[in-house]
C-alpha positions in Angstrom: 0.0 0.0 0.0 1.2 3.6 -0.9 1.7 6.0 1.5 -0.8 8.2 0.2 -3.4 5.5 0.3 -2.4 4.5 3.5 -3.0 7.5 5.2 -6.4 8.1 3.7 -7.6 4.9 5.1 -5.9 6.4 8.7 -8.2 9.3 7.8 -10.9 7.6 7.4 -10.8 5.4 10.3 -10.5 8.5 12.4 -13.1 10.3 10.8 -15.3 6.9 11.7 -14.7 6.5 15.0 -13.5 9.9 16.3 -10.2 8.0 18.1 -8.1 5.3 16.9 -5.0 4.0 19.1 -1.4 3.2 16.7 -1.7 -0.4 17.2 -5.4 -0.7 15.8 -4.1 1.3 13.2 -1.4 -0.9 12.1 -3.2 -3.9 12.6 -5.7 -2.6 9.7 -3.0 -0.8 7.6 -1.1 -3.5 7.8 2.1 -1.9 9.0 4.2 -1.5 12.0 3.5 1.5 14.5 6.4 3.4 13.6 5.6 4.4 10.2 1.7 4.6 11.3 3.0 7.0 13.8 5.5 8.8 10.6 1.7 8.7 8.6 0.1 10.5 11.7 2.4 12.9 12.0 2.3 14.2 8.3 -1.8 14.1 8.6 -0.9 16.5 11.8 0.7 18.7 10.0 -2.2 19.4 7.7 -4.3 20.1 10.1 -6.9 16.7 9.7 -5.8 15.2 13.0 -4.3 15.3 16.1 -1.9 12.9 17.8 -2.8 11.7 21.5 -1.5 9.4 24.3 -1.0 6.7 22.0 -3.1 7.1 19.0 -5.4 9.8 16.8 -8.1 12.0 17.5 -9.9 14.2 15.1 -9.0 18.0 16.3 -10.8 18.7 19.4 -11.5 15.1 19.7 -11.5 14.8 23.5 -13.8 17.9 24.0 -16.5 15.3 23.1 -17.9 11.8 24.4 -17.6 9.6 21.6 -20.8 7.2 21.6 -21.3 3.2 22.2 -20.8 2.4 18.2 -17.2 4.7 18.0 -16.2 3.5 21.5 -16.3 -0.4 20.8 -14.2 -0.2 18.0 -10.8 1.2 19.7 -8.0 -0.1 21.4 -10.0 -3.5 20.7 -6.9 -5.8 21.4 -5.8 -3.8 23.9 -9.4 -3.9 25.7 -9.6 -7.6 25.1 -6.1 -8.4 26.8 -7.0 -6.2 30.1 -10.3 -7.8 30.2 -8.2 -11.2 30.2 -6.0 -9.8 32.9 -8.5 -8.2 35.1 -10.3 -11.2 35.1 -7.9 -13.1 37.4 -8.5 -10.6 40.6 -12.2 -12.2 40.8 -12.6 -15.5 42.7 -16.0 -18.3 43.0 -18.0 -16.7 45.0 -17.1 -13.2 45.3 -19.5 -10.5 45.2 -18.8 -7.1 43.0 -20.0 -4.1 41.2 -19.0 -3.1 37.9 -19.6 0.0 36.0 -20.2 1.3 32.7 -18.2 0.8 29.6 -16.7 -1.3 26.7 -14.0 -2.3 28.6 -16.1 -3.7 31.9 -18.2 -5.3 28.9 -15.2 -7.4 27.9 -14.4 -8.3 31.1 -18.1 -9.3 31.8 -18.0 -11.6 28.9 -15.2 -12.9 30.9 -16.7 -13.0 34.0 -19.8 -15.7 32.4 -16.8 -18.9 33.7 -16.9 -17.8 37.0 -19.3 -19.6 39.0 -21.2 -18.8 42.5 -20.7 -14.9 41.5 -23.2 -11.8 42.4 -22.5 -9.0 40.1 -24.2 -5.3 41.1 -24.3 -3.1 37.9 -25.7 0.1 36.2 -24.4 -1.3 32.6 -27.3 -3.1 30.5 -24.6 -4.0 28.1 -22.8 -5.8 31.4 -25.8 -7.5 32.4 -26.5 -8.6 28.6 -23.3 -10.5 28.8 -24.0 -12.4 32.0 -27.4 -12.9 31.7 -27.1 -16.3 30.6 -24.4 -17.2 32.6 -25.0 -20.5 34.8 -24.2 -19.5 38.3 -24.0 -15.5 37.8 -26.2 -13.4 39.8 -27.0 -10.1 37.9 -28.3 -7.5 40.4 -29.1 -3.9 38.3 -29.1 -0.4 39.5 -32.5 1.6 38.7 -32.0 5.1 37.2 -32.3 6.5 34.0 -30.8 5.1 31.0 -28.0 6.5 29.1 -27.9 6.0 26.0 -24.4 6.5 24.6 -22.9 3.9 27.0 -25.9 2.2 28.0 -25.7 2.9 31.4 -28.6 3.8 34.2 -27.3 7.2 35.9 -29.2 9.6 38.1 -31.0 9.6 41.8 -32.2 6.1 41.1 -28.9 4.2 40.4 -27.9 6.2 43.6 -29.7 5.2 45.9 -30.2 1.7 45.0 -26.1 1.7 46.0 -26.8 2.6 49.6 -26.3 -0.3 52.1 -24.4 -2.0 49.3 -21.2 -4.3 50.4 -19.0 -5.6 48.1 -15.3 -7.4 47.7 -14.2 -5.3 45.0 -15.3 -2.5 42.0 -14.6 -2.5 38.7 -14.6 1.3 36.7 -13.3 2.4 33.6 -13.1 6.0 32.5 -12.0 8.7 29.7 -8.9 9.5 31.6 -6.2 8.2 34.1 -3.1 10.9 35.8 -1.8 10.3 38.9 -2.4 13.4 40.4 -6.1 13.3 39.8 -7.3 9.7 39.6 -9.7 7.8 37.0 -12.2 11.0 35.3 -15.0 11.1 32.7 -16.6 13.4 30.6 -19.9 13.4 32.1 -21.2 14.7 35.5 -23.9 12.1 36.2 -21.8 9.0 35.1 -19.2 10.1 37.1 -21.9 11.0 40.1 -22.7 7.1 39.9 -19.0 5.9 39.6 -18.5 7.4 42.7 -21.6 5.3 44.8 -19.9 2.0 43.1 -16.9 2.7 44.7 -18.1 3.6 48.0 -20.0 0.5 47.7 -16.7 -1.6 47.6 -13.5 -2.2 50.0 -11.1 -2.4 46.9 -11.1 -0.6 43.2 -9.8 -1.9 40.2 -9.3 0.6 37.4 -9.2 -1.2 33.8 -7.8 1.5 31.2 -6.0 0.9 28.1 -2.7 3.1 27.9 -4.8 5.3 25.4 -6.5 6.8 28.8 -3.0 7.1 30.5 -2.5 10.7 31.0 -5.5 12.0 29.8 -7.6 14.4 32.3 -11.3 14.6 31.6 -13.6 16.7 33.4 -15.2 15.1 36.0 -13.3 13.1 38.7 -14.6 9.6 39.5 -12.2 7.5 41.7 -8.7 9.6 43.5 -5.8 7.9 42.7 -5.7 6.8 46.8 -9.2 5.0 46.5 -7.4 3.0 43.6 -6.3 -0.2 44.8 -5.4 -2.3 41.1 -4.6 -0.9 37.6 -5.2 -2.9 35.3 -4.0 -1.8 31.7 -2.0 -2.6 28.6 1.9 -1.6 28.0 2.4 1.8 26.2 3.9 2.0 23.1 7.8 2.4 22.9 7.9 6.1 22.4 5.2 7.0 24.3 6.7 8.4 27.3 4.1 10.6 28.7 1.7 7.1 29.3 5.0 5.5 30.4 5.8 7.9 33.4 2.2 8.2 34.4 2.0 4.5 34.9 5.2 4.6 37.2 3.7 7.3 38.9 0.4 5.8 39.6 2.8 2.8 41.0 5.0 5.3 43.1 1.4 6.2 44.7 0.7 2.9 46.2 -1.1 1.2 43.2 -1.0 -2.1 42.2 0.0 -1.9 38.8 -0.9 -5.1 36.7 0.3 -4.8 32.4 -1.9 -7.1 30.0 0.3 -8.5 26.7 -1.0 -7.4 23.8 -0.1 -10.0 20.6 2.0 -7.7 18.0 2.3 -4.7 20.6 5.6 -2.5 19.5 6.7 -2.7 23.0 10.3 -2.0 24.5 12.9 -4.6 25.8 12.3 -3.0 29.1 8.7 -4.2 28.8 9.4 -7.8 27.6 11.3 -8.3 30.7 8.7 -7.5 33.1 6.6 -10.4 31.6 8.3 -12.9 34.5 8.3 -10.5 37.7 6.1 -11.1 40.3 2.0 -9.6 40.2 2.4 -6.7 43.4 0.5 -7.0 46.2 -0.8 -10.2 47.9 -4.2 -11.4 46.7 -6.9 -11.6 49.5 -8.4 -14.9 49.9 -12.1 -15.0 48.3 -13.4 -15.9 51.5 -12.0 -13.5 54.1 -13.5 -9.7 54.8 -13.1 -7.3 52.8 -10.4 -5.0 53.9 -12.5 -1.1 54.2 -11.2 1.3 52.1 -8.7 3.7 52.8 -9.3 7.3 52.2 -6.3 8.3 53.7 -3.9 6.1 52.3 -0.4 7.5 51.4 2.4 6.9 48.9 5.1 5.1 50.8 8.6 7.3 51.3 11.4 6.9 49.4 13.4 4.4 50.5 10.4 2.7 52.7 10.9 -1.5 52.1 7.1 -1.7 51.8 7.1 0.3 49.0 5.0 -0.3 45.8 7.8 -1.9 43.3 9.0 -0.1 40.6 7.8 -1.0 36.6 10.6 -3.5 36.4 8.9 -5.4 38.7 5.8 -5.6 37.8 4.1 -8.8 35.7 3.3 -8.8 32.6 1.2 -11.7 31.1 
């Protein structure tokens, strides 16, 4: 393919979906991600893109929520391999809530295998996908429905949270920094994130590294509720995504990096793939932990300390 046609199909799959990461588009192009990335450049220069944390954005792009249909067609491999990951931290048994999105959808798919579970949600596309699962117990919010994620927001989903006790919650969002936590675009979205996780003694943030370093407008979860991450490794030149995840780590997160089959990764994140997961798992049968609003990042030098990237598993 010539570069000229190559790029119009970029174009065009940008223009489709409103954001596209580099790996999905050179999975489709049928290229690596460093000339996708020289091909994004070039269309940034004219003016019919921008470049973001990992991928492309029409200009303004992130001013907007993107819809279900645009949504469930990024950072597909990249969803599909946190979804894999995140599925481990859930044990027979175990009751949780999870919230809105196409990458809690994956995960839910997921989460069909696991038997003896209770799952609490606001998502209809979450309960879709357990709602023939043998075993699974599908509890919805009320509210009103959304309808560009298919969530149930408002008053309702509120208040059917209160009195709620769960093991763990799992939240996605439109954005991940360290200094401000997981965020979204939307106030009542985020107003509902935020019962889920009061709801729950542990969060577990799944987010692609296309949200790492991106600050939308409302707050959800503080990075000090967040107990897991859960994401993908960023691409080798993306070093803004890179440094938020170590900072997120330096915070006291448990940092856990999904493979991604055909990623453009570093050597440095190859040789994670055989280092211990961080943290010890809690046993599916013992009380949940409460939650610590007041938990801080361990001083330098501290033993207990979070480890650093290198140490961190990567499956």
């Amino acid at each position: 393919m010539f570069a000229a046609e190559r790029r119009q199909l970029i174009l065009e799959m940008v223009r489709a979906n409103g954001a596209v990461s580099l790996r999905e588009l050179a999975r489709v192009v049928q290229t690596s991600e460093v000339t996708v990335r020289r091909d994004v450049r070039a269309l940034e220069a004219e003016g019919l893109l921008d470049r973001r944390h990992g991928g492309a954005v029409l200009p303004g792009g992130f001013t907007r929520e993107s819809g279900f249909p645009q949504k469930s067609h990024l950072a597909t491999a990249e969803k599909t391999a946190v979804a894999d990951l995140a599925a481990g931290l859930v044990d027979e048994g175990d009751a949780i809530v999870v919230g809105a999105g196409t990458t809690t959808q994956e995960l839910a798919r997921r989460l069909a295998r696991v038997p003896g579970l209770t799952v609490v949600t606001n998502s209809l596309l979450v309960a879709q996908a357990l709602a023939h699962a043998n075993r699974v117990e599908v509890v919805m919010t009320g509210g009103t429905l959304r309808g560009s994620n298919y969530g149930l927001v408002g008053s309702g989903a509120e208040q059917s949270l209160q009195g709620l006790r769960v093991s763990r919650a799992f939240l996605s969002g439109a954005g991940l920094t360290a200094e401000r936590g997981l965020s979204t675009s939307n106030m009542l979205s985020a107003s509902v994130d935020r019962a889920l996780v009061q709801a729950a003694a542990e969060v577990v943030v799944l987010a692609d590294h296309t949200k790492l370093g991106a600050d939308t407008m409302f707050q959800t979860v503080p990075t000090d509720l967040i107990t897991h991450l859960v994401t993908d490794e960023p691409p080798v030149e993306d070093d803004r995504a890179a440094g938020e995840l170590q900072a997120l780590a330096d915070r006291g997160v448990q940092v856990a990096v999904a493979a991604v089959p055909g990623a453009d990764v570093s050597a440095a994140a190859r040789s994670r793939r055989d280092a211990p997961l961080p943290g010890p798992r809690r046993h599916p049968h013992a009380a949940a932990p409460p939650l610590r609003a007041d938990r801080k990042p361990p001083a330098a030098g501290d033993p207990s300390a979070t480890p650093r990237l290198a140490d961190i598993r990567r499956r």
